[in-house]
C-alpha positions as CSV (number, residue, x, y, z in Angstrom):
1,X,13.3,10.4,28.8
2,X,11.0,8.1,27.5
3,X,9.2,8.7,24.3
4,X,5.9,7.7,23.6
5,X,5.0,5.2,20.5
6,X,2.5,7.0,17.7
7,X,1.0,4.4,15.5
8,X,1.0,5.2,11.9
9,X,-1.3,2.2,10.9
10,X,-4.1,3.4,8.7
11,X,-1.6,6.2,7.5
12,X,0.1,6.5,3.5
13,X,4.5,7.1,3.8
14,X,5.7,9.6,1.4
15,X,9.0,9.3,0.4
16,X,11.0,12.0,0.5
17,X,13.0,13.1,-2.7
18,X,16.6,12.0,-1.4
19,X,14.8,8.6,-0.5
20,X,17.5,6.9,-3.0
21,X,16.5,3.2,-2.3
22,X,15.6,0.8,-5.2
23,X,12.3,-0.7,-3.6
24,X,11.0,2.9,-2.5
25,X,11.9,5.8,-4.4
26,X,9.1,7.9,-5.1
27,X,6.5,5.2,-3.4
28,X,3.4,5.9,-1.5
29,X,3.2,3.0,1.1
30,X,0.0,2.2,2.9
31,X,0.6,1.0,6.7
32,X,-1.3,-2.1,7.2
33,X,0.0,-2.4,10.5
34,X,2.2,-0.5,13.1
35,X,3.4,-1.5,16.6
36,X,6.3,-1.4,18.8
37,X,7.3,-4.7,17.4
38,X,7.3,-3.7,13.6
39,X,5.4,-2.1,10.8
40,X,4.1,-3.8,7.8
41,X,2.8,-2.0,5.0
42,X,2.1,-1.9,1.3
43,X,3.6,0.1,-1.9
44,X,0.5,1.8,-3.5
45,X,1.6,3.6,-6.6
46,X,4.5,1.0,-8.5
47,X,2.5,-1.3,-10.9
48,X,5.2,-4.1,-11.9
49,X,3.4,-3.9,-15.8
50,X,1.1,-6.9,-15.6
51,X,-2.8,-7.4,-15.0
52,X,-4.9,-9.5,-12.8
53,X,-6.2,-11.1,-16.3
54,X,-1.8,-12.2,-16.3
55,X,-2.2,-13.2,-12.5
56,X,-4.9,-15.1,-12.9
57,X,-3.9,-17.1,-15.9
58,X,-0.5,-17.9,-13.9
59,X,-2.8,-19.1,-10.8
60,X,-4.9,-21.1,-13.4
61,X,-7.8,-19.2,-12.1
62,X,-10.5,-17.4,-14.1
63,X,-11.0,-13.8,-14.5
64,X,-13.8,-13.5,-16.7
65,X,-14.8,-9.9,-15.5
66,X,-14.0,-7.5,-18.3
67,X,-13.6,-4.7,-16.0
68,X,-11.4,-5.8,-14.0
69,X,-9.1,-7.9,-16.7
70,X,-6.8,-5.2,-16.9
71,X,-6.5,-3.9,-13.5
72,X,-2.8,-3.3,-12.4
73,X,-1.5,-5.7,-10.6
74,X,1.3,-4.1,-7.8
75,X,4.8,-4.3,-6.5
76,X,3.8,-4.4,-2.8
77,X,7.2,-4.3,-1.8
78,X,10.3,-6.6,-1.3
79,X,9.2,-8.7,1.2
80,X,7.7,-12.2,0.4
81,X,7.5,-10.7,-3.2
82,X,5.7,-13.9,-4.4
83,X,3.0,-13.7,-2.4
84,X,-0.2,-11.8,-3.2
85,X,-1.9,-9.2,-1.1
86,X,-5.4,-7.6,-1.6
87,X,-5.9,-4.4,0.1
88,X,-9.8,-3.9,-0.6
89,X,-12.8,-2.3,1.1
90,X,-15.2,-3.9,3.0
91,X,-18.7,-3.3,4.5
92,X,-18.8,-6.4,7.0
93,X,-16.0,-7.9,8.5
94,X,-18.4,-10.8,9.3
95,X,-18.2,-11.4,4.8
96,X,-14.5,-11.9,5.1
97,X,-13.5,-13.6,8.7
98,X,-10.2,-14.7,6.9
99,X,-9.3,-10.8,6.4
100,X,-7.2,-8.6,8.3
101,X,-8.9,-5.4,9.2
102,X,-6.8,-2.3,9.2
103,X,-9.9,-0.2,9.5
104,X,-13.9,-0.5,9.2
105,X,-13.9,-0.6,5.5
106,X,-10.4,-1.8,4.6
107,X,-8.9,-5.3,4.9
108,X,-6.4,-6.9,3.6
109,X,-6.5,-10.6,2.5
110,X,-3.7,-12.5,1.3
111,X,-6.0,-15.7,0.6
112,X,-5.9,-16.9,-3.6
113,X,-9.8,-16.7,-3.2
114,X,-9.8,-13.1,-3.0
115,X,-8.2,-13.0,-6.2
116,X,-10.7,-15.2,-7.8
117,X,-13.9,-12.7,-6.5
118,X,-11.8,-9.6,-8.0
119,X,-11.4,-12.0,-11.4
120,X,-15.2,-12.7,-11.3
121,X,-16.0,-8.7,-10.4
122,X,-17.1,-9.4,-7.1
123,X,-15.4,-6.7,-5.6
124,X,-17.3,-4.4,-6.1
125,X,-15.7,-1.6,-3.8
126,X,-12.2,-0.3,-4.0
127,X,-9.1,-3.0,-4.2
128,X,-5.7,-3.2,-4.7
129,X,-3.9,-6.4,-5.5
130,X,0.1,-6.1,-5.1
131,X,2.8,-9.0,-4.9
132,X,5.0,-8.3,-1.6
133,X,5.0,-6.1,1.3
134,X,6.9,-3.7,2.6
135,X,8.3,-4.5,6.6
136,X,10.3,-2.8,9.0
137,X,11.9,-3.9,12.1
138,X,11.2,-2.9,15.8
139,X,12.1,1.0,15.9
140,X,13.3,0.9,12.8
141,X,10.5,2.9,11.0
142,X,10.4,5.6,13.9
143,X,14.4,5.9,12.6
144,X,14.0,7.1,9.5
145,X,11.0,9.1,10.1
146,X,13.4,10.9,12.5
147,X,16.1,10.8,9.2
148,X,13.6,12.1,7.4
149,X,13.0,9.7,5.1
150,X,9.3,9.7,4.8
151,X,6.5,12.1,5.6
152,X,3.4,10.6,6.8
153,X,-0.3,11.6,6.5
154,X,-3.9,9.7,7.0
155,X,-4.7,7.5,4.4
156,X,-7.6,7.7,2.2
157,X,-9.7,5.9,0.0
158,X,-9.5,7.6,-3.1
159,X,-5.6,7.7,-3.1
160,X,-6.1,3.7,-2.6
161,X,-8.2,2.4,-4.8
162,X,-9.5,5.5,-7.3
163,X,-6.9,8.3,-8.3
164,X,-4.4,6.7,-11.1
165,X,-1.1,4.8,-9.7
166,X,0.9,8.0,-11.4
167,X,-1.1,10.7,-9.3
168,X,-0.8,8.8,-5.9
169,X,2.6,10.7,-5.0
170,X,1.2,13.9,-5.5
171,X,-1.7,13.9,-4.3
172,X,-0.8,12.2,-0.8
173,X,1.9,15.6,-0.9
174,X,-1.4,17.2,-1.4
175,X,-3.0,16.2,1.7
176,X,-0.1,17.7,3.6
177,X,-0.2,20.6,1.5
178,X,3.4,20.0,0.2
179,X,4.8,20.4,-3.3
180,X,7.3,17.2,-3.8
181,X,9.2,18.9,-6.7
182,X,9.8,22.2,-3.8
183,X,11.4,19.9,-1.7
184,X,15.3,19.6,-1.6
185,X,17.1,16.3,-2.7
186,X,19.7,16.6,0.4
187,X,18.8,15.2,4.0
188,X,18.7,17.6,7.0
189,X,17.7,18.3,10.5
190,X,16.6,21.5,11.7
């Protein structure tokens, strides 16, 4: 029988409570991207404890916007963990033909110019800037949803870019209308 592929792109993972991995214990991942082939996606909610004033100094570019000196920069996830990636809104895809578009207003751009605009506050909509990615194999995401690994819901905006790194866990649960700390630690199929 075969089974027919859902796509999960555009969508946040939640990980389940007996998720005991290093890289993605109690992570919300956005899913840039989510095919037969592979997923690719970004860890939302782990700042790794420095600021885009830090990543900018280190890329010897300038980040004279106060407001945005001391946004968090993220760990994305542990693939290619030193490269950057911005996940950031955008009106028209025509004002960033470099960027990937995951959506009609979200991109993602892994070019160092996109961390200069954040550094000179020219993004003025939501962003996220976060060293790695997160990848998976062909089939091998469908896998541990079926092990129950992850629930999934569709992403939002305001988990993205606006509630507080702490909160993003709970309030993707939310969304499903599931309490995390109700949930049992131990694996299981029904």
């Amino acid at each position: 029988m075969a089974t027919t592929f859902h796509s999960l792109r555009d969508h946040l993972l939640i990980s389940m409570p007996h998720l005991d991995d290093l890289h993605f214990s109690q992570t919300v991942t956005y899913i840039c991207d989510h095919s037969e082939y592979g997923a690719m996606g970004i860890v939302v909610n782990r700042p790794v404890g420095i600021s885009l004033a830090d990543l900018c100094d280190h890329l010897e570019t300038p980040c004279p916007s106060i407001s945005d000196q001391q946004q968090s920069v993220y760990f994305g996830g542990p693939v290619k963990p030193e490269r950057g990636y911005v996940l950031h809104q955008a009106d028209d895809p025509r004002e960033w033909p470099d960027s990937y578009f995951i959506t009609d207003e979200i991109c993602l751009t892994t070019s160092v110019e996109v961390i200069e605009l954040a550094g000179n506050g020219c993004l003025q909509s939501g962003y996220l800037v976060a060293l790695g990615c997160a990848g998976w194999g062909p089939g091998q995401l469908e896998q541990e949803m079926a092990d129950n690994s992850w629930l999934s819901c569709p992403a939002n905006s305001d988990i993205l870019f606006r509630i507080p790194a702490e909160d993003r866990l709970r309030a993707a649960a939310s969304i499903l209308g599931v309490n995390l700390d109700l949930l049992s630690a131990q694996a299981g199929h029904a």
